[in-house]
Every structure is written in structure tokens, then in C-alpha cells.
C-alpha positions in Angstrom: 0.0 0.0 0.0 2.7 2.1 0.8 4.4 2.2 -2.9 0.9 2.7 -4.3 0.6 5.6 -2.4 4.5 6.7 -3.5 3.4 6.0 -6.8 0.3 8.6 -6.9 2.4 11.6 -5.2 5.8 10.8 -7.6 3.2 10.8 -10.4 1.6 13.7 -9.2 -2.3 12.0 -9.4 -5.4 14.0 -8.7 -5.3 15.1 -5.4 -9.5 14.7 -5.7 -8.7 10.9 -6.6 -6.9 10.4 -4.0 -8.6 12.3 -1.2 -10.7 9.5 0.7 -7.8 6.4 0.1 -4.9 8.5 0.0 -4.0 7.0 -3.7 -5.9 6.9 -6.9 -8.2 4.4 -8.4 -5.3 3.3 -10.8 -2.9 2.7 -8.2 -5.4 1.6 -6.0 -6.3 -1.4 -8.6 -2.9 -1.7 -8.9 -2.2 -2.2 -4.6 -5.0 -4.6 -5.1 -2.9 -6.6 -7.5 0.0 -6.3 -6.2 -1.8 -7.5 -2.6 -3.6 -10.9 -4.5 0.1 -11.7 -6.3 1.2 -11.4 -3.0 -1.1 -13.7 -1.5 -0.7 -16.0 -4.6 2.9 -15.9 -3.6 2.7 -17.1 0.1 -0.1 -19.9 -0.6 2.4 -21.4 -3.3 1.1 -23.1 -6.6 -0.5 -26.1 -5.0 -2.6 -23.7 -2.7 -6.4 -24.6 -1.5 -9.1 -21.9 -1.9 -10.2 -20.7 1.4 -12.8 -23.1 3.3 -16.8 -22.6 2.0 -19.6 -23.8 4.4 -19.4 -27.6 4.8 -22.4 -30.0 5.7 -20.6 -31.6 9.2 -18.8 -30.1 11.8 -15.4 -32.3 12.1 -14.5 -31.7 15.6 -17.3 -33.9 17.4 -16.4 -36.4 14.9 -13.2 -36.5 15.5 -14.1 -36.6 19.5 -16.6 -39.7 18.6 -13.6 -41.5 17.2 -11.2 -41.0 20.1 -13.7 -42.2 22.2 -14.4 -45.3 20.3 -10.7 -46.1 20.0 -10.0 -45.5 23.9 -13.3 -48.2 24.2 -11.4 -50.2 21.9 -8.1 -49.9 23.3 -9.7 -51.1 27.0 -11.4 -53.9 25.4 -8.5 -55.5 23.7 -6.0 -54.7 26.0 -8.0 -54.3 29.9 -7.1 -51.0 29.9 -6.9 -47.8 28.5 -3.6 -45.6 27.4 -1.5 -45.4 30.2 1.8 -43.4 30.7 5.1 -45.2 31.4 3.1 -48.2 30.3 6.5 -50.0 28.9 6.4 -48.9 25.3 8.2 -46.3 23.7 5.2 -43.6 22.3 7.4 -41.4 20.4 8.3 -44.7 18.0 4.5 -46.0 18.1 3.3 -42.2 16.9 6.3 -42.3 13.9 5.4 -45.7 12.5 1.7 -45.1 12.8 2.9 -41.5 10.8 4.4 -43.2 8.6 1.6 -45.7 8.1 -1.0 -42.9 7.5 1.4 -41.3 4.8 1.2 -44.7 3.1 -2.6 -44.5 3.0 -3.0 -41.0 2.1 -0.4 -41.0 -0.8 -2.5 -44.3 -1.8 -5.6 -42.2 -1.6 -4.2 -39.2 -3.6 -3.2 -41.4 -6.5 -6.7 -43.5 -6.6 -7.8 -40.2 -6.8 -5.4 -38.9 -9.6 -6.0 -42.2 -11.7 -9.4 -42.3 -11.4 -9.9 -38.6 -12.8 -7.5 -40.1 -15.6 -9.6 -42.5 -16.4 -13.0 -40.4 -16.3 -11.5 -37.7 -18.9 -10.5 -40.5 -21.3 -13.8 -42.2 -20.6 -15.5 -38.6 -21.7 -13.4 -38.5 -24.4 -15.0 -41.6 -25.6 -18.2 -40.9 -24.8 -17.3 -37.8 -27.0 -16.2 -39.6 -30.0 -18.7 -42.4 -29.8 -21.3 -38.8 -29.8 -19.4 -37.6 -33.2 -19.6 -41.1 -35.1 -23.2 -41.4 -34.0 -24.0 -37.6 -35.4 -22.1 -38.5 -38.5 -24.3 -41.5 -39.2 -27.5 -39.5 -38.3 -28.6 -41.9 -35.3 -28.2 -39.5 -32.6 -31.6 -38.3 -30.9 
């Protein structure tokens, strides 16, 4: 904001234009830009857009399944997570890591495959549309 408003006084810009922001509407438009490349920057090429109104709240979800896993946990083993309880939680917590970056890599390419195969499968359906147009038996 501050070199758009460097830019309007080098520049000499209305001074009317610039009365209520301090800089004019080209330089404002310009701050803008320079503001969203900005953002563009720091949330990197692989960003996600900003959250939209879901359907579930994830928390109590979340809550549900540590519940259900502690219930678990005292059923298999007569009790629940204990402290000092002979096993070394820093190694259980990094192979379990590990384990879930197994399954979510395998979930992001299931994911990436099956979109493959959906465009080529619309690019058939797209063809198959052409030939039957070219032969007049298309409704």
C-alpha cells in the first residue's frame, strides 16, 4: 500500500482521486494486485481456496472416534492408554505417521488415476457422440 501511495504523489495524481484512500483508483487497482500476487505468492502453486460452508462439523467427529478407540483400546487390551506403560510412544506415533502417509499418498493417486480415467472415458463418450451424429442416429 505504501508504494501505491508513493506512486500517486511521484506521479503527481489528482489530489481529488486520491482524497478518501490516500491513492488513486489506478494505483489503488494496482495495490490490489500487487496484494492478491502477493497472497498467490505465500499460498504457493498447489494452494487450496479458502474453506466454503461444509455440511458436518469435524471436531465432534473426531471426539466420537477418540472415544471409540480408547473403548477399543480397554477392550483388547484391559485397559486404556497409560503413561510409562513400557512402550516407547514417540516410535508408536512415527510408525503409525508413517503408516498414515502410506494410505494418504495411496488415496491421492486412486484419486489422480481415477480422474484419468474419467477424462479418457469422456473422451470416448465424445467420440462415440461424433460417429453417432455422422451416421445421423443420434436423438
Amino acid at each position: 500500500m505504501k508504494d501505491a501511495i508513493l506512486d500517486c504523489l511521484i506521479q503527481g495524481c489528482d489530489k481529488k482521486a486520491r482524497a478518501k484512500s490516500n491513492y488513486c483508483t489506478k494505483h489503488q487497482d494496482l495495490d490490489a494486485r500487487e496484494r492478491d500476487a502477493a497472497e498467490d505468492l505465500r499460498r504457493g502453486p498447489d494452494a487450496e481456496p479458502e474453506p466454503t460452508p461444509g455440511e458436518a462439523e469435524v471436531t465432534p467427529l473426531v471426539i466420537a472416534d477418540l472415544q471409540s478407540r480408547s473403548d477399543f483400546g480397554a477392550r483388547k487390551y484391559g485397559t486404556r492408554l497409560q503413561t510409562f506403560n513400557g512402550r516407547d510412544a514417540l516410535k508408536d506415533a512415527y510408525q503409525e505417521a508413517l503408516d498414515l502417509c502410506c494410505y494418504l499418498r495411496q488415496r491421492i493417486e486412486e484419486e489422480e488415476r481415477l480422474e484419468q480415467k474419467v477424462t479418457q472415458l469422456e473422451g470416448r463418450v465424445e467420440e462415440l457422440e461424433g460417429e453417432l451424429d455422422a451416421r445421423g442416429e443420434r436423438d
